[in-house]
C-alpha positions as CSV (number, residue, x, y, z in Angstrom):
1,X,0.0,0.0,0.0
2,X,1.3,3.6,-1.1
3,X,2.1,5.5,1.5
4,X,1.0,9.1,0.7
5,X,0.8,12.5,2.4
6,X,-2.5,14.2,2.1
7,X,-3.8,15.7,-1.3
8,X,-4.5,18.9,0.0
9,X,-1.4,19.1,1.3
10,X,0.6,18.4,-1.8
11,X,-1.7,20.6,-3.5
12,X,-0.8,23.8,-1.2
13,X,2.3,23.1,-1.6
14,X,2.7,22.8,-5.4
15,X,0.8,26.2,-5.9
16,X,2.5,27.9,-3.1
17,X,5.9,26.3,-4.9
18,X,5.0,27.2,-8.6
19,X,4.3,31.1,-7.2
20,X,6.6,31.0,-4.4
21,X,3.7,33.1,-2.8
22,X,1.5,31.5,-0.5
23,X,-1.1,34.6,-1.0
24,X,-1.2,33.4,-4.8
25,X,-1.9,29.8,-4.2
26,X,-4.4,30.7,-1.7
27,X,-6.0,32.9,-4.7
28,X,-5.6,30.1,-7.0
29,X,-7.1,27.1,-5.1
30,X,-9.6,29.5,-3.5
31,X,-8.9,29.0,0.2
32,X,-7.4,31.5,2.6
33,X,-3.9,32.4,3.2
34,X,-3.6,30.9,6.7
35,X,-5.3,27.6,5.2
36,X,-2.4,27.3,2.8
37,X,0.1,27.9,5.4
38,X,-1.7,24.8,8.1
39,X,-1.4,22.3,5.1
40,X,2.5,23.1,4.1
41,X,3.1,23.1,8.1
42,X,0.7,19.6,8.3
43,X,3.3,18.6,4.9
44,X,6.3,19.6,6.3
45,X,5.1,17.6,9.9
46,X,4.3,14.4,7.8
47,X,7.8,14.9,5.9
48,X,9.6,15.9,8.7
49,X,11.7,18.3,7.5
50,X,11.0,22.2,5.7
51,X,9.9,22.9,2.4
52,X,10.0,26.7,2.2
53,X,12.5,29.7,4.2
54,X,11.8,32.9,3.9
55,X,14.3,35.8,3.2
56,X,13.8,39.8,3.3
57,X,10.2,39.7,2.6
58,X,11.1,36.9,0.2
59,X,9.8,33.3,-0.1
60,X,12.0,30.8,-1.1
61,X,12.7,26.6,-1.8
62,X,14.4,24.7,0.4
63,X,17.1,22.4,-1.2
64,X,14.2,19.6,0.0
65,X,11.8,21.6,-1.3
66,X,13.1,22.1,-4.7
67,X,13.9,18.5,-5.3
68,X,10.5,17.9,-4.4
69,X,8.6,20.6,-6.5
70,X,9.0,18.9,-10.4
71,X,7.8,15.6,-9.3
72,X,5.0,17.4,-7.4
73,X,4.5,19.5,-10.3
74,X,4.5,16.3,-13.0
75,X,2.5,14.4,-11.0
76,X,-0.7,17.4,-11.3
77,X,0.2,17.5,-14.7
78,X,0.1,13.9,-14.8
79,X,-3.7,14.2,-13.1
80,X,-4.5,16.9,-14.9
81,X,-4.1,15.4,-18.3
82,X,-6.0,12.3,-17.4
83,X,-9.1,13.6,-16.4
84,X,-9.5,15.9,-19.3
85,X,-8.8,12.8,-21.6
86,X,-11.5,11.4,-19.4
87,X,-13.7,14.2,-19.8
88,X,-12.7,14.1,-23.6
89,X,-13.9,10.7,-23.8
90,X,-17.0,11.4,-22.2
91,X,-18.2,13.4,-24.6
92,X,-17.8,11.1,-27.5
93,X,-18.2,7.5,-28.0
94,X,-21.3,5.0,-27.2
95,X,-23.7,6.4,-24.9
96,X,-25.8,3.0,-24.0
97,X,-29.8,4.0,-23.9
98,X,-32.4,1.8,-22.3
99,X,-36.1,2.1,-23.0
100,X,-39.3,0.1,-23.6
101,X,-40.6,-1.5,-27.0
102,X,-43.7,1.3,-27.6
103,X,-41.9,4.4,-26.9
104,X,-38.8,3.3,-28.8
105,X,-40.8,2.3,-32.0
106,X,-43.3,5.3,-32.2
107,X,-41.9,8.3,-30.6
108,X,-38.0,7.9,-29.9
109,X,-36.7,6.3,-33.5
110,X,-38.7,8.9,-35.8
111,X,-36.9,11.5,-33.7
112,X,-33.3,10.0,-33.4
113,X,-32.0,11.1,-36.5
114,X,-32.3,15.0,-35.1
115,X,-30.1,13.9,-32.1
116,X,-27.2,12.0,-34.3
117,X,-27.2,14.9,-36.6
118,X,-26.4,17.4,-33.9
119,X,-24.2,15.1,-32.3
120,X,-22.1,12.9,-34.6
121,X,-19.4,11.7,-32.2
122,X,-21.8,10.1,-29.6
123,X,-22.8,6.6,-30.6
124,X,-26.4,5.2,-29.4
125,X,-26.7,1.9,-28.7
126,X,-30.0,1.6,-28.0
127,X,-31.4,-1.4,-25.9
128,X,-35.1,-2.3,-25.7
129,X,-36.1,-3.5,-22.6
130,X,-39.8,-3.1,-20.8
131,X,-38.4,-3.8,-17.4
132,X,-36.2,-1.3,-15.2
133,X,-32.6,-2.5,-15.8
134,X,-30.1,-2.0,-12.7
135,X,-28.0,1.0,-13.7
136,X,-24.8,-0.1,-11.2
137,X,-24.6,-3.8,-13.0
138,X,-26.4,-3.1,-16.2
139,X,-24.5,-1.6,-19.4
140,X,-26.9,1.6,-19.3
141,X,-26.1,5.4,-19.1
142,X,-29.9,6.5,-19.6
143,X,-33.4,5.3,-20.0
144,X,-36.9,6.7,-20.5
145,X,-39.5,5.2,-18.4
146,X,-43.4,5.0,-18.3
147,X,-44.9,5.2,-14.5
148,X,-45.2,7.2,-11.6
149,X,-41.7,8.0,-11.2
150,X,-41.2,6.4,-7.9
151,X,-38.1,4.6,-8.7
152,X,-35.6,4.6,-5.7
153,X,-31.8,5.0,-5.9
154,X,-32.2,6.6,-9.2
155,X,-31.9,10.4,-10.9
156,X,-35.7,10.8,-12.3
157,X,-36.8,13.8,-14.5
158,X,-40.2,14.1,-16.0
159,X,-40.0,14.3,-19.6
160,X,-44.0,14.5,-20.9
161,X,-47.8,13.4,-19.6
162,X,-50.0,12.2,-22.1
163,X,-53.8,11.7,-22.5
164,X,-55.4,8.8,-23.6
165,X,-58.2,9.2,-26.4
166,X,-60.0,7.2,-29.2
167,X,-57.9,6.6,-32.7
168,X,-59.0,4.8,-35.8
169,X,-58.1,4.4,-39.5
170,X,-59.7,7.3,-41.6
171,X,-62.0,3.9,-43.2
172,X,-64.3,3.7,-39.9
173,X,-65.3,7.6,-40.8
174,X,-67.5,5.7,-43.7
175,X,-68.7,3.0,-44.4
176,X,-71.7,0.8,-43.2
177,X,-71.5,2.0,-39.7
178,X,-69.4,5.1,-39.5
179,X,-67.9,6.5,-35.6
180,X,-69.8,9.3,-35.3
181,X,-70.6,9.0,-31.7
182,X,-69.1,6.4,-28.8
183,X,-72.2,4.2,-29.2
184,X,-71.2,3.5,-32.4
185,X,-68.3,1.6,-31.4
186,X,-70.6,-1.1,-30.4
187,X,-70.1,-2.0,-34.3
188,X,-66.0,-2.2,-34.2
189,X,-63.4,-4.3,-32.9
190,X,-62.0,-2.7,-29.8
191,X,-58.7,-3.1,-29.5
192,X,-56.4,-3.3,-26.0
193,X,-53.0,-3.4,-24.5
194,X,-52.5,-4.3,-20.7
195,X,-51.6,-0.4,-19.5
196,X,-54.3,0.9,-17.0
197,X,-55.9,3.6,-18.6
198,X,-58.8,1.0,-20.6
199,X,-61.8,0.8,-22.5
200,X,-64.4,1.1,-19.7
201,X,-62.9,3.9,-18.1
202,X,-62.9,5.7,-21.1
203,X,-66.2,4.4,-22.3
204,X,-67.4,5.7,-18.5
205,X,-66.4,9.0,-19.0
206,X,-67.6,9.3,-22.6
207,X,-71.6,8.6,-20.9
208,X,-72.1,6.0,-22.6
209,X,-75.8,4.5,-21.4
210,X,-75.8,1.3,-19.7
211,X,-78.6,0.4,-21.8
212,X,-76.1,0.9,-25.0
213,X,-73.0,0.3,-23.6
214,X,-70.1,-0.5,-25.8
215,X,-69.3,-4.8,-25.7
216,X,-66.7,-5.5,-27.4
217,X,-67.2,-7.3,-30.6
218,X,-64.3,-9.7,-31.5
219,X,-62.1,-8.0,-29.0
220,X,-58.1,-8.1,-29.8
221,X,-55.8,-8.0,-27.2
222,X,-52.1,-7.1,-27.6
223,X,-49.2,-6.6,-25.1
224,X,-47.5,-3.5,-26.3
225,X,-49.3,-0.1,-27.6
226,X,-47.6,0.3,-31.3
227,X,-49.1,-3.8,-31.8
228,X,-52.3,-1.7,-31.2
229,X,-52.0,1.4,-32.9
230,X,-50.8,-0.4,-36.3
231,X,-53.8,-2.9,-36.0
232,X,-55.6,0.5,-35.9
233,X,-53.8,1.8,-38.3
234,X,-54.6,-1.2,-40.5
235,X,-58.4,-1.0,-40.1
236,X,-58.4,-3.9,-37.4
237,X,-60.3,-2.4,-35.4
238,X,-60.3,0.8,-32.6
239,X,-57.7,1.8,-30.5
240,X,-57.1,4.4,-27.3
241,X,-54.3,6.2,-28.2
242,X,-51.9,8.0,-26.0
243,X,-51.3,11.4,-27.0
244,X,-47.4,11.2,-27.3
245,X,-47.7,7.8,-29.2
246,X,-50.1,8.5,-31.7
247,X,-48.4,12.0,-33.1
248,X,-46.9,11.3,-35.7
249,X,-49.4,9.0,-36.7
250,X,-52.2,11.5,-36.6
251,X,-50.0,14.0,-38.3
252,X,-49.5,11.9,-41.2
253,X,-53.2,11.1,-41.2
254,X,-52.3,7.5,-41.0
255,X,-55.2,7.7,-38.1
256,X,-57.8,10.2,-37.1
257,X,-59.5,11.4,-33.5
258,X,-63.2,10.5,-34.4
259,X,-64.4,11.8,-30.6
260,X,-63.4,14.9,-29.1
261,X,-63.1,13.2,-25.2
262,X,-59.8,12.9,-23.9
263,X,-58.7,11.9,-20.4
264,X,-55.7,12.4,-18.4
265,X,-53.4,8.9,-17.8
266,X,-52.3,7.8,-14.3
267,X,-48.5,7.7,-15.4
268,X,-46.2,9.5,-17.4
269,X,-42.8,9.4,-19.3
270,X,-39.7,10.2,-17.2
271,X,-35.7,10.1,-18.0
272,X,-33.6,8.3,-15.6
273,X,-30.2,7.5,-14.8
274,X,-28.0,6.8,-11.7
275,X,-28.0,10.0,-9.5
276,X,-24.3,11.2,-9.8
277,X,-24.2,10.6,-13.9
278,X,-26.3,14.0,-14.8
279,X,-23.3,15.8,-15.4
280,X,-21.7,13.7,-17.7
281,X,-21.4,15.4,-20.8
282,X,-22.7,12.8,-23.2
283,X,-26.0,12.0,-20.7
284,X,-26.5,15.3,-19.9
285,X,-26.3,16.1,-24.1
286,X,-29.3,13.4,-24.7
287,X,-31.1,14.3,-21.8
288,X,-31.1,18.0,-23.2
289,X,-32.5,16.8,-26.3
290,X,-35.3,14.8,-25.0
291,X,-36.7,17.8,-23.0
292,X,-36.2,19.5,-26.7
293,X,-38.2,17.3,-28.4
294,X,-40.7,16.8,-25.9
295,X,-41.3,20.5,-26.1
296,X,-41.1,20.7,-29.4
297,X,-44.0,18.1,-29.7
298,X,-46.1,19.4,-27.0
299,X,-45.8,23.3,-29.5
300,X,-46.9,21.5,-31.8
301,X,-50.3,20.9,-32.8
302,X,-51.2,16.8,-33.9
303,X,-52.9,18.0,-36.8
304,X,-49.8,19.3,-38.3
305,X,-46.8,17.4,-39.8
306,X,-43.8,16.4,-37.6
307,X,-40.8,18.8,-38.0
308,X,-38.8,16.9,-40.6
309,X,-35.7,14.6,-39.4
């Protein structure tokens, strides 16, 4: 085991050695004078010998001290040059990004392309995974997250709410037994995914009489949301859509809001990551980003076409 004398100590000492002013390494490491002058007294205790004499006003090296002072002075350099190459590295490279199977395939991969552009030296690697990896054992910088932000030992940011509303291909406008109301979609498939905002709540807050109540006809039942929204999408039958999902979808007409109700979900989307990593400059760059796009998307009206990529 290396045995060392304090940082601090070496630190006063190399500023106050470099100036040969303890007033100036006092100024530079932004303590106090008599702070510099306890740690070269504590360094000089631990070496047992003196580092500095002073002379008409003057302060000057030992012969101890001035042996001592390059490899001092090498060894910050030494430091110093390490973590910026750290720092350097940081800010390039892969940057490994967990989130789940909806969110990845309808909102985040549309959108990536802005990101790489304006970053070209950070590499995502981009990990689907609908379960909340372990970010001390797991490869994973950053995630995006669908709940109620009540993950412990984690850094936890809300990126966007949604609402939760009724989508459908432009078709089911027409036909034999056009949506023009919610008791019409006593005629359609309903289609479901297992998140907790569902049919009957919806259907509940729509009025819908008991007498007429919607039963699903042939009902379809998937295990992630973009499984619904493309059976939507494909005339399958009718989907609730959640307002960040659907976006691009509705924009591009590919499906329509037939109803006007829209309700509030329980949980939201949220960026994580361990709780000392914000500050690293390639997380905190794509956590920047998200917040940018989220905005972006809630200034921008559904109706209208996604910014291009």
């Amino acid at each position: 085991m290396r045995r060392l004398p304090p940082l601090n100590a070496l630190r006063a000492f190399e500023a106050a050695a470099r100036h040969l002013s303890f007033t100036k390494a006092a100024g530079e490491l932004n303590v106090t004078q008599a702070a510099i002058s306890h740690q070269i007294r504590a360094l000089e205790d631990w070496l047992g010998m003196p580092l500095f004499r002073r002379q008409n006003r003057a302060l000057l090296l030992t012969d101890a001290g001035q042996a001592y002072l390059p490899a001092m002075r090498d060894a910050f350099d030494l430091m110093h040059q390490a973590t910026a190459k750290l720092h350097q590295r940081d800010r390039s490279g892969a940057l490994n990004v967990s989130t789940f199977t909806s969110f990845a395939a309808k909102w985040l991969m549309p959108r990536l392309g802005r990101f790489t552009s304006a970053n070209p030296a950070i590499e995502i690697r981009l990990g689907i995974n609908d379960t909340l990896l372990d970010f001390g054992s797991d490869e994973v910088d950053v995630g995006v997250r669908y709940g109620r932000g009540d993950w412990k030992g984690l850094h936890i940011e809300l990126l966007m709410t949604e609402e939760v509303f009724v989508v459908c291909s432009p078709k089911l406008l027409e036909g034999e037994h056009p949506l023009r109301e919610p008791a019409d979609l006593r005629h359609h498939t309903l289609l479901h995914d297992d998140l907790p905002e569902d049919w009957s709540t919806w259907l509940d807050a729509a009025g819908v009489d008991d007498s007429v109540k919607v039963r699903a006809r042939g009902d379809l039942v998937f295990n992630h949301s973009e499984m619904v929204l493309q059976g939507a999408a494909d005339g399958l039958g009718v989907a609730l859509g959640r307002s960040a999902l659907v976006a691009d979808d509705l924009a591009a007409g590919r499906l329509v809001k037939p109803f006007d109700l829209q309700l509030p979900t329980q949980s939201a989307y949220y960026v994580v990551h361990s709780e000392n990593a914000g500050d690293r400059p390639k997380i905190k760059a794509f956590t920047d980003w998200l917040h940018e796009e989220a905005a972006r998307d809630h200034r921008t009206p559904a109706s209208e076409p996604a910014p291009p990529v």
